[in-house]
N, C-alpha and C positions, 0 to 999 in steps of 0.2 A: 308836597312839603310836609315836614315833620319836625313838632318841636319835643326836646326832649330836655327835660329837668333831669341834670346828674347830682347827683347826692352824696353827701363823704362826711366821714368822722360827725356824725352825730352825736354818740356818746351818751347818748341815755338823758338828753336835752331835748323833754317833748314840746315844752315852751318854742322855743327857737323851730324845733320842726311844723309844728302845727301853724306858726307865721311864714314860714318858707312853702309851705303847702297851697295854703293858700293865696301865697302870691301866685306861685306857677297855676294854677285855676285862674285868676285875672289873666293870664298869659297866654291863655288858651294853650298850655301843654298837650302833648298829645300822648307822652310814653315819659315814664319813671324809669331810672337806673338809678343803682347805689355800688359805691364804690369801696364798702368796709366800713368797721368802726362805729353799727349803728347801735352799740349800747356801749354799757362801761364807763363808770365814773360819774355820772349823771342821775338820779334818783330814779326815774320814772321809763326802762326802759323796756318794759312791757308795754307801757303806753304809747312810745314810740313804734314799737313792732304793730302793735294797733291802727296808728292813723296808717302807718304805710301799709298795711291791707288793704285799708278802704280807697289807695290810688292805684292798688297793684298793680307794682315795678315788676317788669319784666327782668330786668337782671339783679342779684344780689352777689358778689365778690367777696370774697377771705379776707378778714382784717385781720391787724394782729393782738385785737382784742377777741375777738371771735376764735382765733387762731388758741387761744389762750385758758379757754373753756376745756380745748380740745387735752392739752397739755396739763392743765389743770385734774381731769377724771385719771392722769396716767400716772399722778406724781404721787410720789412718799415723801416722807421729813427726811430722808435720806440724800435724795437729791435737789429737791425744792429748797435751798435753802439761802438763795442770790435776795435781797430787799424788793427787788421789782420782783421777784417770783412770790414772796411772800404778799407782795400787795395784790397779785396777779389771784391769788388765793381768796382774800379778804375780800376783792371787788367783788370775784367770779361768785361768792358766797352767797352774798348780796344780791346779785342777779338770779340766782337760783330759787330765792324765795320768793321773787314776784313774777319771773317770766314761766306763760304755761310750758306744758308739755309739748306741745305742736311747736310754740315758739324756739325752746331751746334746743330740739332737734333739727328744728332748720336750721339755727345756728352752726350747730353740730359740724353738719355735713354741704355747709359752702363750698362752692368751688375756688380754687385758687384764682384762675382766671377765665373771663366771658367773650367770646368773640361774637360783633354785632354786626349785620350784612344793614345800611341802609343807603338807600341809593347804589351812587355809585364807588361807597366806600367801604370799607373795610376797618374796625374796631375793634382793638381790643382794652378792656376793661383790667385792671391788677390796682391791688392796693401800693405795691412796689416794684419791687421787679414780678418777671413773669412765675419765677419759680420761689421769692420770698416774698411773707408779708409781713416780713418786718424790719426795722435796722433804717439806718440814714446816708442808706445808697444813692436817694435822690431828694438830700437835701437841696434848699432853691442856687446853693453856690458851688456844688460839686462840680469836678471835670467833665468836660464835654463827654469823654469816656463812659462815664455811669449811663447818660442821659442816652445813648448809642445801644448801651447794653438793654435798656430797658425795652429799647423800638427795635429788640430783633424781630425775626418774623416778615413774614408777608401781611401788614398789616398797611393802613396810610395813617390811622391818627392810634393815637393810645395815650389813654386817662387812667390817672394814677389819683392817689390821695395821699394820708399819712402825716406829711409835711405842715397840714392845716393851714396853709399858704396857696393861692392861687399863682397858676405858673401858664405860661405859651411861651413855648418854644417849641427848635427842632433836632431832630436827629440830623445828623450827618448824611444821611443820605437821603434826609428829607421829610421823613415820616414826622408829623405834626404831634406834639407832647403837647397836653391839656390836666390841669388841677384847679379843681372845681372849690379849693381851701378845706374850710367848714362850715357843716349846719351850726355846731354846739360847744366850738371849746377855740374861742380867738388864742392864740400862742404865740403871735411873733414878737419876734425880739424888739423891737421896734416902738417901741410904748403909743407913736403916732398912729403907728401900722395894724396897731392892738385894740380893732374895735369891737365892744358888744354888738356887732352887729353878724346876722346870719345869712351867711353867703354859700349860693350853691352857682353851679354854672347852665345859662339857659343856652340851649345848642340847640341851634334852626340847620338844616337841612333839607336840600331841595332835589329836584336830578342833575344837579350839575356837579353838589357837593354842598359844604359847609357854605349856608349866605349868611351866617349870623354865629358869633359866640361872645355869651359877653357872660361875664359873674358879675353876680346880680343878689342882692338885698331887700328884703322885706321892712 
């Protein structure tokens, strides 16, 4: 049996990660994965690239903050010039002056998507879809369609983020869809649904398959 803390949209919120951390240690976790989005927007995230060293995750995934760095070193005033690209600028700025050299080029050079063998399942990790890591292709109310597109592949479950909304559901043909919300930036529309608190998803796995998934709060 294998417990696995997934991690998503952190956002540069060490506070919230460092209590999320240390929940899954009460939890007796056994493996770290992150799902995108572990800086940007948040003061401190060098510091977060930090404590997730000291539990070294085994998978790290393409955000579309991450994503954004990349896009950022290729841009001029010429074409950089949408409001989000401009803040995409400002942010990116901001994290250049505190995350190291090691740290930003891991950033750098993320994969888009992780595929994990345990037991007797098959995962894969994407911050969106397989091939983007960004846009609101699988907002929590879009057509079954999107949610189909995202579970192609010979896969059985796949974990997404992005949304900052925890989600279960399925594909059409079956394959299990999981969002772990967020460590560091509650967004939903919802003002009830809108809490300061930091949510990842704890995922138990046995050989038989999934005995446990629950998001969970420090």
């Amino acid at each position: 049996m294998v417990k696995i803390a997934v991690l998503s949209d952190v956002h540069g919120n060490a506070t919230a990660l460092e209590a999320v951390l240390a929940d899954a240690q009460k939890q007796h976790v056994n493996e770290y994965w992150t799902v995108g989005d572990m800086t940007v927007r948040g003061p401190e995230s060098e510091r977060c690239l930090t404590l997730l060293d000291r539990v070294h995750p085994t998978t790290y995934v393409l955000g579309n903050h991450e994503e954004n760095y990349q896009k950022v070193m290729a841009a001029n005033p010429n074409t950089f010039t949408k409001p989000k690209q401009i803040m995409a600028t400002v942010l990116t700025a901001f994290d250049r002056r505190q995350l190291s050299s090691t740290h930003f080029e891991r950033l750098l050079n993320l994969p888009m998507t992780v595929i994990k063998h345990v037991g007797p399942l098959t995962i894969r990790l994407q911050h969106v879809l397989p091939t983007v890591a960004s846009g609101h292709a699988l907002a929590p109310t879009v057509s079954q369609a999107n949610f189909d597109q995202a579970a192609e592949g010979d896969v059985d479950i796949v974990i997404y983020a992005h949304t900052h909304q925890p989600i279960m559901r399925y594909a059409t043909t079956g394959q299990l869809i999981l969002n772990a919300g967020t460590v560091g930036l509650p967004t939903a529309i919802n003002p009830h649904l809108r809490q300061p608190r930091a949510n990842y998803l704890l995922l138990t796995i046995d050989e038989t398959g999934p005995s446990s998934m629950l998001i969970t709060a420090p």
